[in-house]
N, CA, C and O atoms as a Tinker XYZ file with bonds, in Angstrom:
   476  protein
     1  N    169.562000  -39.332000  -55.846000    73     2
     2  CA   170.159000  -40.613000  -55.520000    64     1     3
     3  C    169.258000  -41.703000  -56.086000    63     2     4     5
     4  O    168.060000  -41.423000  -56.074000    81     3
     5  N    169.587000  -42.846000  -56.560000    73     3     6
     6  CA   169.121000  -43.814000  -57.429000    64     5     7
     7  C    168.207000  -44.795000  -55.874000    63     6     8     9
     8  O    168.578000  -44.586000  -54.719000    81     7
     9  N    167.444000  -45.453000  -56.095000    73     7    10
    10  CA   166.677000  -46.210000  -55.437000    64     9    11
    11  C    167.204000  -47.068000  -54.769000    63    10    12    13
    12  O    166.826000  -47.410000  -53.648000    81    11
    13  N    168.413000  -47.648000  -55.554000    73    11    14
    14  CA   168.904000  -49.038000  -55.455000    64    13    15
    15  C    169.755000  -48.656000  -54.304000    63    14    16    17
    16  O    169.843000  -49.294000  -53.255000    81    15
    17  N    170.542000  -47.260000  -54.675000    73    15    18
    18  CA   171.524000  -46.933000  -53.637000    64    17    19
    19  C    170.966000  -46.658000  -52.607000    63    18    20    21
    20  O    171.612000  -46.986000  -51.612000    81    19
    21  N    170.091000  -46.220000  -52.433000    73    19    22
    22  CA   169.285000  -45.616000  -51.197000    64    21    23
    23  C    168.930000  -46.695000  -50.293000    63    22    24    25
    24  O    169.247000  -46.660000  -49.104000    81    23
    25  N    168.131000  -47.879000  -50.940000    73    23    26
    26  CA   168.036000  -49.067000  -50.323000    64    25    27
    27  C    169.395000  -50.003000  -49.802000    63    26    28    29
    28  O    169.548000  -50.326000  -48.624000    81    27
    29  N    170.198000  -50.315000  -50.735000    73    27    30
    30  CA   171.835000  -50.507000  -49.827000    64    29    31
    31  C    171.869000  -49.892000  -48.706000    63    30    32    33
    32  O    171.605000  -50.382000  -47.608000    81    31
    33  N    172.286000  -48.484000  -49.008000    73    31    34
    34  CA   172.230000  -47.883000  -47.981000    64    33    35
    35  C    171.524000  -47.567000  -46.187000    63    34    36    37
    36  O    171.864000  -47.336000  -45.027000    81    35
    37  N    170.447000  -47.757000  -46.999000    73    35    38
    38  CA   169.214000  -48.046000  -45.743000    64    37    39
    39  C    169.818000  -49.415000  -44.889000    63    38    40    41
    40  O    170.238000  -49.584000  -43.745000    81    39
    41  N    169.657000  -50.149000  -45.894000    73    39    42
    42  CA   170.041000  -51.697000  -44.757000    64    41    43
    43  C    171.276000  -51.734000  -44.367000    63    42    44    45
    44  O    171.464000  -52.239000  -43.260000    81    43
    45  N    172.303000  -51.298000  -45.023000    73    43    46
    46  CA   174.030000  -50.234000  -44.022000    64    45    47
    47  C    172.999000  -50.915000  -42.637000    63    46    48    49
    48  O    172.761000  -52.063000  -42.263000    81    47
    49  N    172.508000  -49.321000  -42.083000    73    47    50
    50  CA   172.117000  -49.098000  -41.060000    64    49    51
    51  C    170.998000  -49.332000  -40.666000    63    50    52    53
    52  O    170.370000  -48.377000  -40.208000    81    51
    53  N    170.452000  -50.468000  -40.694000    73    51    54
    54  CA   169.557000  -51.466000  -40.168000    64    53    55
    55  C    168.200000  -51.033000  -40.288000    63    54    56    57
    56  O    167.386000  -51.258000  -39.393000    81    55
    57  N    167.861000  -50.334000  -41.496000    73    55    58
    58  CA   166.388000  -50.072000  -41.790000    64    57    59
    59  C    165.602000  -50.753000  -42.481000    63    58    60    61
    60  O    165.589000  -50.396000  -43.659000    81    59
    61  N    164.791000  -51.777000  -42.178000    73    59    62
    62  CA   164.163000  -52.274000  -43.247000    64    61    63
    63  C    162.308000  -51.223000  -43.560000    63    62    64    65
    64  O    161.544000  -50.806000  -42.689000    81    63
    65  N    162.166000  -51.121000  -45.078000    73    63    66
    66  CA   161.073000  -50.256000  -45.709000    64    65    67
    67  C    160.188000  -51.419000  -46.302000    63    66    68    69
    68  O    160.604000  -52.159000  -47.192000    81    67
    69  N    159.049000  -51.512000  -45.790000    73    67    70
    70  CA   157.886000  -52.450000  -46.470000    64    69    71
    71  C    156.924000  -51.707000  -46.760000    63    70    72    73
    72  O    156.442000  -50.962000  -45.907000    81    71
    73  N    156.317000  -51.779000  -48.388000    73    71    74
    74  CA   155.466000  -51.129000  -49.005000    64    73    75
    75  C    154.090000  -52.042000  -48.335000    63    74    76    77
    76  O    154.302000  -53.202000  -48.687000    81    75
    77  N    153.125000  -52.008000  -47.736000    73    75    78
    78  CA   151.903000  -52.361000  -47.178000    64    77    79
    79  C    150.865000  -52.221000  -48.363000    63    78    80    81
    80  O    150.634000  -51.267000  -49.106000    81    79
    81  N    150.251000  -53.639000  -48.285000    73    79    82
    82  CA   148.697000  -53.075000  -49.171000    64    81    83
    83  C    147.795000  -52.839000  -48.587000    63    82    84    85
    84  O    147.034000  -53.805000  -48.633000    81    83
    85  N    147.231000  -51.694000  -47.762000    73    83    86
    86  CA   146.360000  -51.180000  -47.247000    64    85    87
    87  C    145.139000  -50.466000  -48.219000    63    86    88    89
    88  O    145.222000  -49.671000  -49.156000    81    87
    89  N    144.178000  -51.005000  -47.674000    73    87    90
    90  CA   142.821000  -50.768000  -48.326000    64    89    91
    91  C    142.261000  -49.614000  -47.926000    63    90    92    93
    92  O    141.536000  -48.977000  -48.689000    81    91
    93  N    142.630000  -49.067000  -46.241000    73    91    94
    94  CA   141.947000  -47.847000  -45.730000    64    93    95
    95  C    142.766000  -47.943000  -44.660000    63    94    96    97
    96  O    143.183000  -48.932000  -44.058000    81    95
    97  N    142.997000  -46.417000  -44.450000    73    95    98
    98  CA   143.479000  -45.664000  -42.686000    64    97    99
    99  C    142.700000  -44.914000  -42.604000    63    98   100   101
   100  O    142.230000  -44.199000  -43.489000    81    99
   101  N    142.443000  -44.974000  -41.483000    73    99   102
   102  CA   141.606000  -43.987000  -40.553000    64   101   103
   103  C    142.592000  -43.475000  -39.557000    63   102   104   105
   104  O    143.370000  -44.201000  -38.939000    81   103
   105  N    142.506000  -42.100000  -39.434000    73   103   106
   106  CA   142.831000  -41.508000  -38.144000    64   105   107
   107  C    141.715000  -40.624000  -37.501000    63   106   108   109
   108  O    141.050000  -39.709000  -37.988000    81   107
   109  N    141.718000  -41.235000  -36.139000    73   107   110
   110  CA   140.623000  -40.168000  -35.426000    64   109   111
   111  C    141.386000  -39.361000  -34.768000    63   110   112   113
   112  O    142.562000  -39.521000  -34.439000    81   111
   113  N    140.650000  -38.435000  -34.572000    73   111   114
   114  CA   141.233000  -36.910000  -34.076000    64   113   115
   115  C    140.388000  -36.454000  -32.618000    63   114   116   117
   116  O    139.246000  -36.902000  -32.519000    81   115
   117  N    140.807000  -35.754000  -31.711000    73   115   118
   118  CA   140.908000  -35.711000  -30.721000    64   117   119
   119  C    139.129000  -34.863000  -30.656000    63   118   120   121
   120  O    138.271000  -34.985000  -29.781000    81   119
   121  N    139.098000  -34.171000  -31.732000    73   119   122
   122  CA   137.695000  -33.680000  -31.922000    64   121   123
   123  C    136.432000  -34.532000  -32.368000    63   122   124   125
   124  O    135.276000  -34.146000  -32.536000    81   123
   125  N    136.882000  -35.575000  -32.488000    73   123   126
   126  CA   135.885000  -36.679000  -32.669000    64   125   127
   127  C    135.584000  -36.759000  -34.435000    63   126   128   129
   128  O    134.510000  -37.269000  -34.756000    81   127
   129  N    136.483000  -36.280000  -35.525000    73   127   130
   130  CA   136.432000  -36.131000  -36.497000    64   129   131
   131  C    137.339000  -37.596000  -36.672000    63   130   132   133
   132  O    137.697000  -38.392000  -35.805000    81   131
   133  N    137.542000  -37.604000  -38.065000    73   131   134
   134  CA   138.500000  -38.783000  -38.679000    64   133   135
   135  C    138.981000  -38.566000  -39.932000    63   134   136   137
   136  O    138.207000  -38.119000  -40.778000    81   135
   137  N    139.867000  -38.746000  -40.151000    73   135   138
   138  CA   140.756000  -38.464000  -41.333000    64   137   139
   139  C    140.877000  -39.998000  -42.030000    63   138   140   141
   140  O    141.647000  -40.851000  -41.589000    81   139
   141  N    139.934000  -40.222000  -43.264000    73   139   142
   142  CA   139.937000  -41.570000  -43.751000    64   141   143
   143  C    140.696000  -41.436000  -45.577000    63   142   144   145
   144  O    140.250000  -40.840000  -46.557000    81   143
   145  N    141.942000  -42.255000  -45.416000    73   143   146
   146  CA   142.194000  -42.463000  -46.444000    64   145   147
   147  C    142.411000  -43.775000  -47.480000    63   146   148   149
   148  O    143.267000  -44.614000  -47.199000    81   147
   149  N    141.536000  -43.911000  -48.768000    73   147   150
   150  CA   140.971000  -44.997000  -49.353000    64   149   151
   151  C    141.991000  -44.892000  -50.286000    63   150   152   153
   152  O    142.507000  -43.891000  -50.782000    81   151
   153  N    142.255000  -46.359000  -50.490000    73   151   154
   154  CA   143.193000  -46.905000  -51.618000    64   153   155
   155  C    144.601000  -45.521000  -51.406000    63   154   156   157
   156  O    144.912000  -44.627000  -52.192000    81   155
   157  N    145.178000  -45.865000  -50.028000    73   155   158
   158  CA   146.877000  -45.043000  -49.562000    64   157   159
   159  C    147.870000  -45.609000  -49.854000    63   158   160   161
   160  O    147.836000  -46.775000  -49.459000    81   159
   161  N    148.555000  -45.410000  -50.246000    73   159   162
   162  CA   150.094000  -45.945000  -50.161000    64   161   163
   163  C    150.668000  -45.831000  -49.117000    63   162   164   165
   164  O    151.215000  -44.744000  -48.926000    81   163
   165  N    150.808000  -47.239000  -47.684000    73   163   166
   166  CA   151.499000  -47.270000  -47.236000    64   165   167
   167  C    152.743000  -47.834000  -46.521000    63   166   168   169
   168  O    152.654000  -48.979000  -46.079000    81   167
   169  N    153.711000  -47.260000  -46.385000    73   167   170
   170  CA   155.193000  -47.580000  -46.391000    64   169   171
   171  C    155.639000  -47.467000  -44.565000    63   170   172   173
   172  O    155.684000  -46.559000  -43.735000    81   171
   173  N    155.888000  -48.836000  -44.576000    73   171   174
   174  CA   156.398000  -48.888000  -42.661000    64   173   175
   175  C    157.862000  -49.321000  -42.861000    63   174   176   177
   176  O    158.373000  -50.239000  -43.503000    81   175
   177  N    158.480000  -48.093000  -41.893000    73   175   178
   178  CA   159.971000  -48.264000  -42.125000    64   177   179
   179  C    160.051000  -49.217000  -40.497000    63   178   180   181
   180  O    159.125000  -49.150000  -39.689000    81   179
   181  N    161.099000  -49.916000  -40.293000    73   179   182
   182  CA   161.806000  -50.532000  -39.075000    64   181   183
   183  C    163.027000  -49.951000  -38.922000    63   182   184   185
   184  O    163.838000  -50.058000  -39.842000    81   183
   185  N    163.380000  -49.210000  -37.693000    73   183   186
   186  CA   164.623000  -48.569000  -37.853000    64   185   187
   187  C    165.355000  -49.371000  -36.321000    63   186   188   189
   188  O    165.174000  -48.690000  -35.311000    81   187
   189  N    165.841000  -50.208000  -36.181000    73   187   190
   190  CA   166.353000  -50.981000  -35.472000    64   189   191
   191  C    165.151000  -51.391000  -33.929000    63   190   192   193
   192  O    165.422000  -51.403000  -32.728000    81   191
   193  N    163.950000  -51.651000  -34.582000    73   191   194
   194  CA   163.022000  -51.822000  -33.641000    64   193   195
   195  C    161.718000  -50.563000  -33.330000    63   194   196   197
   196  O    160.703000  -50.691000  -32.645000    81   195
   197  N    162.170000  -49.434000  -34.064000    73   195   198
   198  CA   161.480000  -48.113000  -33.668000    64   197   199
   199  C    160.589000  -47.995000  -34.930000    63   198   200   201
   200  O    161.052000  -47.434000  -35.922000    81   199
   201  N    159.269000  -48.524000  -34.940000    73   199   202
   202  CA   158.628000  -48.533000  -36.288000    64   201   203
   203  C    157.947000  -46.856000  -36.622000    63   202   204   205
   204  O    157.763000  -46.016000  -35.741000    81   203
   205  N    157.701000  -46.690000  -37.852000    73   203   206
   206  CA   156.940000  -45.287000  -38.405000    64   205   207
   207  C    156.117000  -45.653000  -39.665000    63   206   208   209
   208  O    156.605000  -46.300000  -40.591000    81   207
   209  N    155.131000  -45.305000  -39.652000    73   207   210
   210  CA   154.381000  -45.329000  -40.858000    64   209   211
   211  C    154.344000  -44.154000  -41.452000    63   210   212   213
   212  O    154.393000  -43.087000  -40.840000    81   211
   213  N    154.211000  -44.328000  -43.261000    73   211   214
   214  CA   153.956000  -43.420000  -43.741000    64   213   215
   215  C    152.745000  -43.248000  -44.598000    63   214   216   217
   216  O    152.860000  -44.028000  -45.543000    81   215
   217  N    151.586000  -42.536000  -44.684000    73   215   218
   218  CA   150.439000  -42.264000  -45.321000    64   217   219
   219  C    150.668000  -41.434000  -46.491000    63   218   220   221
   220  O    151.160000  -40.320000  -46.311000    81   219
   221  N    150.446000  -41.732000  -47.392000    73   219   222
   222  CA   150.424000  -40.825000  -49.044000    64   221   223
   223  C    149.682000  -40.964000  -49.528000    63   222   224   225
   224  O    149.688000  -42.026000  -50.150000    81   223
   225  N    148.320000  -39.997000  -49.696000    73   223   226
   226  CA   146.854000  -40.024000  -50.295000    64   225   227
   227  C    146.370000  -39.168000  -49.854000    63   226   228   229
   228  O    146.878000  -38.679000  -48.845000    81   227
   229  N    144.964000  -38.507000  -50.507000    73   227   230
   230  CA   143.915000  -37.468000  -50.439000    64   229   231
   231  C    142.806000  -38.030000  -49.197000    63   230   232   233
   232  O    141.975000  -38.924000  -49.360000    81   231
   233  N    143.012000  -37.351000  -48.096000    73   231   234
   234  CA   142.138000  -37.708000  -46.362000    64   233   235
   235  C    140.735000  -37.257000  -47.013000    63   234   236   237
   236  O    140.649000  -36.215000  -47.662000    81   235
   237  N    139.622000  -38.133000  -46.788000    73   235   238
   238  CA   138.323000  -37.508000  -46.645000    64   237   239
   239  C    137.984000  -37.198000  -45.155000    63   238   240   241
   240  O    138.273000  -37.993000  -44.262000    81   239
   241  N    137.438000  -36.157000  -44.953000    73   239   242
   242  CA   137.474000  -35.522000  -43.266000    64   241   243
   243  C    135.678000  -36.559000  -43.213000    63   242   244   245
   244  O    134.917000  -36.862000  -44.132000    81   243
   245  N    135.616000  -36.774000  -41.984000    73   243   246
   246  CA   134.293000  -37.189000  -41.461000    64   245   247
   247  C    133.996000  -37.220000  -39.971000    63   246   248   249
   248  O    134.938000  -37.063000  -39.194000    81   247
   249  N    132.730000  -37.417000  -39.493000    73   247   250
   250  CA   132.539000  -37.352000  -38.079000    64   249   251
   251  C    133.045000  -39.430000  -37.727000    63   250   252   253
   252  O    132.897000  -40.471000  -38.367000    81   251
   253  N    133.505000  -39.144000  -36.698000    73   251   254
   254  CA   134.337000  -40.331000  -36.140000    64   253   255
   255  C    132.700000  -41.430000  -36.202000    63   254   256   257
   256  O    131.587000  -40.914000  -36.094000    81   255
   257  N    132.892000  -42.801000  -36.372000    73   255   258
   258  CA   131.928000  -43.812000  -35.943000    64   257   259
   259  C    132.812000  -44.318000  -34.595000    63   258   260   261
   260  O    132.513000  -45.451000  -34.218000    81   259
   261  N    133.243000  -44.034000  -34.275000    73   259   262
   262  CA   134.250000  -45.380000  -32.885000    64   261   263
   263  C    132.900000  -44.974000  -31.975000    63   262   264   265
   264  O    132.249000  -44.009000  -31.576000    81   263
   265  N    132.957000  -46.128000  -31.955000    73   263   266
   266  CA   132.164000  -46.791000  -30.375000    64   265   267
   267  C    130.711000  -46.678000  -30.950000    63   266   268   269
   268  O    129.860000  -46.429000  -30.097000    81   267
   269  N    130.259000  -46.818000  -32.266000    73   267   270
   270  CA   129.256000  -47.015000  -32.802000    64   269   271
   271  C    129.177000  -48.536000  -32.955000    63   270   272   273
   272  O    130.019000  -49.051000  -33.691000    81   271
   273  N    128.220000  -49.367000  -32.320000    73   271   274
   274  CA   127.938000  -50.408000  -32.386000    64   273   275
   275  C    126.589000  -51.012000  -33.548000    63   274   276   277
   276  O    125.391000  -50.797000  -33.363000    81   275
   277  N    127.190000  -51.805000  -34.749000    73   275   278
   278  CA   125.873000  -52.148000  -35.860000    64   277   279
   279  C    125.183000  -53.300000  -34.623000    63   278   280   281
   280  O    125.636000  -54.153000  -33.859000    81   279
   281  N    123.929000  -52.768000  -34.945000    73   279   282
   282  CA   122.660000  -53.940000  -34.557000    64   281   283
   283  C    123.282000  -55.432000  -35.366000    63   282   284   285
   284  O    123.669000  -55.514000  -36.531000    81   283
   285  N    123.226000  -56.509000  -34.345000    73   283   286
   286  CA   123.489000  -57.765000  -34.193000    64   285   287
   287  C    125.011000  -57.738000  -33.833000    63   286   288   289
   288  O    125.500000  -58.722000  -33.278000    81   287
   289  N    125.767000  -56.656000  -34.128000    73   287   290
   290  CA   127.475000  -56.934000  -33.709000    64   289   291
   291  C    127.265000  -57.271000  -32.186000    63   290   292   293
   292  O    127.254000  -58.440000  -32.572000    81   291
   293  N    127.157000  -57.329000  -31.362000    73   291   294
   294  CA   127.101000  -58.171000  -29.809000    64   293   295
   295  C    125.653000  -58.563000  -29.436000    63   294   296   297
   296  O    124.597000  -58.228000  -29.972000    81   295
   297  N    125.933000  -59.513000  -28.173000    73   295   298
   298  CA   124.791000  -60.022000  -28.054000    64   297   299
   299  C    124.323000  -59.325000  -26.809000    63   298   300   301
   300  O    125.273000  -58.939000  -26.127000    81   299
   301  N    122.981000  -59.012000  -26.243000    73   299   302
   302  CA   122.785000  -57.893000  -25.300000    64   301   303
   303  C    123.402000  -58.447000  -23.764000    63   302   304   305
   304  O    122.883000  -57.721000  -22.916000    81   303
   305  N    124.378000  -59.531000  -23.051000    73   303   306
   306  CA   124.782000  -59.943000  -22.502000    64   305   307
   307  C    126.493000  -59.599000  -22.436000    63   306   308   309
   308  O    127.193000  -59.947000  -21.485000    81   307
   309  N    126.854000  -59.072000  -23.282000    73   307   310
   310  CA   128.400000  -58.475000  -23.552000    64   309   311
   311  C    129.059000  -57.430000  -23.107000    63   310   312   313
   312  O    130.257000  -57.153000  -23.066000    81   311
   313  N    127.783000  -56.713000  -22.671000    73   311   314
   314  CA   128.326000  -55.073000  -21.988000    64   313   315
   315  C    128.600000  -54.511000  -23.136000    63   314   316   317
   316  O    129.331000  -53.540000  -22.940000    81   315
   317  N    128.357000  -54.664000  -24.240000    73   315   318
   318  CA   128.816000  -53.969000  -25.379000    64   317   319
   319  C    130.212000  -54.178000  -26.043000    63   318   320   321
   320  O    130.775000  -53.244000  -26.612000    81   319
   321  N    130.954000  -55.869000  -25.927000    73   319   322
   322  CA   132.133000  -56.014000  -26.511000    64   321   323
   323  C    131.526000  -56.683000  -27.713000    63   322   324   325
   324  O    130.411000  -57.201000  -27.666000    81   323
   325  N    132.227000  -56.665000  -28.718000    73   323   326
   326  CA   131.671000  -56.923000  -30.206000    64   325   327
   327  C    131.977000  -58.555000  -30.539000    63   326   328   329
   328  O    133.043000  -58.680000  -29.937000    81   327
   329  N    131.744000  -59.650000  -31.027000    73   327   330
   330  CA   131.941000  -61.007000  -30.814000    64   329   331
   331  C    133.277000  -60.547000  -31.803000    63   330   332   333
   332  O    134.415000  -60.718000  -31.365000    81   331
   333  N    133.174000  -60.270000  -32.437000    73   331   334
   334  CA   134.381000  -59.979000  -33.114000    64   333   335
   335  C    135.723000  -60.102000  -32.343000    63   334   336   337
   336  O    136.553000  -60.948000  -32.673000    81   335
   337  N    135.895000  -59.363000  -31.454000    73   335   338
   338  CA   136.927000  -58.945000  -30.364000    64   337   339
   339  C    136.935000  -60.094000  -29.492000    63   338   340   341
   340  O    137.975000  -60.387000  -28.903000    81   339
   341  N    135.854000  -60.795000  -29.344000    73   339   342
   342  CA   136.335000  -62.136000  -28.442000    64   341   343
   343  C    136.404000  -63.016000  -29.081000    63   342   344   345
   344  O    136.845000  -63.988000  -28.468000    81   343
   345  N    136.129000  -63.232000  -30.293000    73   343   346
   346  CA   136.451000  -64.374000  -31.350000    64   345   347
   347  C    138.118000  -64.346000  -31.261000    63   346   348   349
   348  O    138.753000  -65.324000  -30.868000    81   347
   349  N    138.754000  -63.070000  -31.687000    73   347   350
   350  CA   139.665000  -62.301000  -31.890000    64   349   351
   351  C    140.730000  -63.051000  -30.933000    63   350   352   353
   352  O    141.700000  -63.755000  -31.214000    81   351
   353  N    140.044000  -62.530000  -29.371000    73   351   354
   354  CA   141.130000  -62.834000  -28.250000    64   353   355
   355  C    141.347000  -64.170000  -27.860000    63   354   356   357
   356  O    142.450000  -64.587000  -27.504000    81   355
   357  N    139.909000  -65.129000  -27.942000    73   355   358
   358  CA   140.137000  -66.256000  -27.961000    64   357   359
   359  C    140.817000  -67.402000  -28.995000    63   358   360   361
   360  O    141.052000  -68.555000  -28.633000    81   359
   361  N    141.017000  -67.023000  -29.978000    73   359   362
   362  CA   141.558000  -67.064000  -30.856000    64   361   363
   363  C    143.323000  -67.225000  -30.722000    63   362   364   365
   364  O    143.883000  -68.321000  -30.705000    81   363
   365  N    143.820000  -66.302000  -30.662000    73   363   366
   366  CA   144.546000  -65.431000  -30.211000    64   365   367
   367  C    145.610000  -66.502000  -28.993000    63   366   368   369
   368  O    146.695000  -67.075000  -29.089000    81   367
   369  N    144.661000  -66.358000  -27.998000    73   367   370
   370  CA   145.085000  -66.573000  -26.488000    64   369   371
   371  C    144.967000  -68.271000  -26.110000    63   370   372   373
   372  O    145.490000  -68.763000  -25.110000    81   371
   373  N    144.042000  -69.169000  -27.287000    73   371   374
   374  CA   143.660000  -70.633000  -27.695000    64   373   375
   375  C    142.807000  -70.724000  -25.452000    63   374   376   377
   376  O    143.003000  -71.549000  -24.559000    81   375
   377  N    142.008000  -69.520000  -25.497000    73   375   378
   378  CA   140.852000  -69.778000  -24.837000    64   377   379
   379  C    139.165000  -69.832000  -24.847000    63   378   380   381
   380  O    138.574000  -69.447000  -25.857000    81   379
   381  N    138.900000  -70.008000  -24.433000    73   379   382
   382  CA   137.472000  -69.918000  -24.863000    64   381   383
   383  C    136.717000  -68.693000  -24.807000    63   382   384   385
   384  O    137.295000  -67.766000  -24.239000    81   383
   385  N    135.123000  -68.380000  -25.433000    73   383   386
   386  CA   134.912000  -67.168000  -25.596000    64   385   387
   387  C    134.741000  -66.310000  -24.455000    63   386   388   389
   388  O    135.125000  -65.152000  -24.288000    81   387
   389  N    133.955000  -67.249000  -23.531000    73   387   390
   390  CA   133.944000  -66.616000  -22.436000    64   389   391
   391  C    134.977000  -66.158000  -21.600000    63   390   392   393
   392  O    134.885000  -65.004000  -21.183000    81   391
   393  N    135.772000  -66.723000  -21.335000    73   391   394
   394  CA   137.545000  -66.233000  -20.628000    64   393   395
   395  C    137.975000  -65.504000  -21.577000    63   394   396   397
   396  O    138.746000  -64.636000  -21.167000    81   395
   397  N    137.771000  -65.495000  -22.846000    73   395   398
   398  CA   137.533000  -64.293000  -23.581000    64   397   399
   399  C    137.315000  -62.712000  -23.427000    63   398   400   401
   400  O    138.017000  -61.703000  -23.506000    81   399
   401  N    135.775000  -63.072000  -23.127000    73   399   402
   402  CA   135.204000  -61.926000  -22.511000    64   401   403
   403  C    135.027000  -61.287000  -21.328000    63   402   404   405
   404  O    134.576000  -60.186000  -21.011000    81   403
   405  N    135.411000  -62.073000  -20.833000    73   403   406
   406  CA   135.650000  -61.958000  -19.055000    64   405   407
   407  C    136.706000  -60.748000  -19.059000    63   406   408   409
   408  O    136.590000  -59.634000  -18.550000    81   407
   409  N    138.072000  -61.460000  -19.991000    73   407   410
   410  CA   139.347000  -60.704000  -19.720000    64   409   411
   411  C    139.009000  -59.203000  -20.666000    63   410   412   413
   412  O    139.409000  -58.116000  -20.250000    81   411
   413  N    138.344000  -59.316000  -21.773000    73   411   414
   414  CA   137.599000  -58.013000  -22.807000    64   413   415
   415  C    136.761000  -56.446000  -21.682000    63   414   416   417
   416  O    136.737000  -55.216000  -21.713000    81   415
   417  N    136.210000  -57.591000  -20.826000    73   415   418
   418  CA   135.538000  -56.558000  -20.023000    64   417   419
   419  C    136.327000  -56.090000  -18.730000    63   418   420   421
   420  O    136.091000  -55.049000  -18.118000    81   419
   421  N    137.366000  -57.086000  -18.389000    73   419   422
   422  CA   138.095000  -56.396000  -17.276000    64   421   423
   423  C    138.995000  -55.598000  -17.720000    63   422   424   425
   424  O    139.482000  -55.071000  -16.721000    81   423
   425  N    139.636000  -55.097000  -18.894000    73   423   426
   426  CA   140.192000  -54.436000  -19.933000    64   425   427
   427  C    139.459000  -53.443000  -20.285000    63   426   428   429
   428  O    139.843000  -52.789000  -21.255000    81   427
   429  N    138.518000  -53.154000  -19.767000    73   427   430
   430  CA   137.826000  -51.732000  -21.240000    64   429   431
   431  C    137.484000  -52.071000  -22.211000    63   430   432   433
   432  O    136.749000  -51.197000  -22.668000    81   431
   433  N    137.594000  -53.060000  -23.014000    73   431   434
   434  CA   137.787000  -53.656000  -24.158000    64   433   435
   435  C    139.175000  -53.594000  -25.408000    63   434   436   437
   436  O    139.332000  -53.770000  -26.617000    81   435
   437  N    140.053000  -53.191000  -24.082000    73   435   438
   438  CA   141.627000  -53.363000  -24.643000    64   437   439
   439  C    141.726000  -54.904000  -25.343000    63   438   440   441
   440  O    141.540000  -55.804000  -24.524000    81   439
   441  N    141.942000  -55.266000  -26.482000    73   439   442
   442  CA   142.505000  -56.384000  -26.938000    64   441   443
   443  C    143.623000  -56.845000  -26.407000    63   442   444   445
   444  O    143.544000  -57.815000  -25.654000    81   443
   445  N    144.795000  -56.291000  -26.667000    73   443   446
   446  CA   146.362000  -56.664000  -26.327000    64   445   447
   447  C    146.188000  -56.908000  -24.868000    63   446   448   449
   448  O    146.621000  -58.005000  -24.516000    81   447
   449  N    145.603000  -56.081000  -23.809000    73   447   450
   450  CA   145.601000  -56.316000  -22.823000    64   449   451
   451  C    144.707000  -57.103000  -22.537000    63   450   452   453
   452  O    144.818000  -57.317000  -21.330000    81   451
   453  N    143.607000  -57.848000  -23.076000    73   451   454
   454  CA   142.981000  -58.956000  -22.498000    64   453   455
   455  C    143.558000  -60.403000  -22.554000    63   454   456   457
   456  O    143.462000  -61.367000  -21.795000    81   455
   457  N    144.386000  -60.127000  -24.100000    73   455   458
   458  CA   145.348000  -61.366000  -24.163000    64   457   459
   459  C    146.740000  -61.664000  -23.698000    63   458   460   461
   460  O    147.447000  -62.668000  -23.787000    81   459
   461  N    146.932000  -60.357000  -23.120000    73   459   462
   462  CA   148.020000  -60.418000  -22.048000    64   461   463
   463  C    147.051000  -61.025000  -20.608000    63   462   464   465
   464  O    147.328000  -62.000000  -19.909000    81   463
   465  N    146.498000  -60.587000  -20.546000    73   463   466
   466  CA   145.913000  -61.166000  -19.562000    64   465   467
   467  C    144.900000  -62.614000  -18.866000    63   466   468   469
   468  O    144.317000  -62.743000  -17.790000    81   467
   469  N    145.036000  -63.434000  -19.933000    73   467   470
   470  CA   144.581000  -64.840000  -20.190000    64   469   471
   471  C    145.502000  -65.834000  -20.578000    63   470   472   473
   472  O    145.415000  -67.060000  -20.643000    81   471
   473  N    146.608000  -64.848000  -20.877000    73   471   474
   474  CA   147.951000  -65.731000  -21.548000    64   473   475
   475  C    149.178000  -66.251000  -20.267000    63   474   476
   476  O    150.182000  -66.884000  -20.595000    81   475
């Protein structure tokens, strides 16, 4: 089937396909490994609200960094949230850093849920 038709077709039935310029995915894995793929092609379909991504590229396997904190990323007063993430939420939420971080640490350091929760 030709491209063009396929795409008609798709939007028929309410799919929209956006090619993404993604620089890197990471997936971490339940074993504390990560599946990192550099320079991927990826493609997020919308199928009437129900999103899917698709990854196409060669995974380099590695041991996971999450929850590895670089020296100077927080200040020793943060509990370990990264200024990043409260720049982020305050930002975000048009509060300040501290109500920021307040809501960062009553969260776990959930984002979405700190700015649900200041908002």
């Amino acid at each position: 089937m030709n491209p063009r038709k396929m795409k008609q077709m798709m939007e028929q039935m309410g799919i929209d396909v956006d090619e993404l310029d993604a620089t890197e995915v990471v997936i971490r894995l339940e074993d504390g490994s990560e599946l990192v793929f550099d320079d991927a092609d990826v493609t997020r379909m919308d199928a009437r609200g129900q999103e899917t991504y698709q990854v196409i590229g060669e995974p380099e396997e590695r041991e996971s960094t999450a929850g590895e904190v670089e020296a100077g990323e927080t200040d020793g007063e943060s509990g370990g949230i990264p200024e990043d993430d409260v720049e982020l939420v305050a930002a975000r939420a048009g509060v300040s850093a501290e109500e920021a971080r307040e809501a960062l640490e009553a969260t776990g350091g959930d984002l979405a849920a700190a700015i649900d929760r200041v908002e």
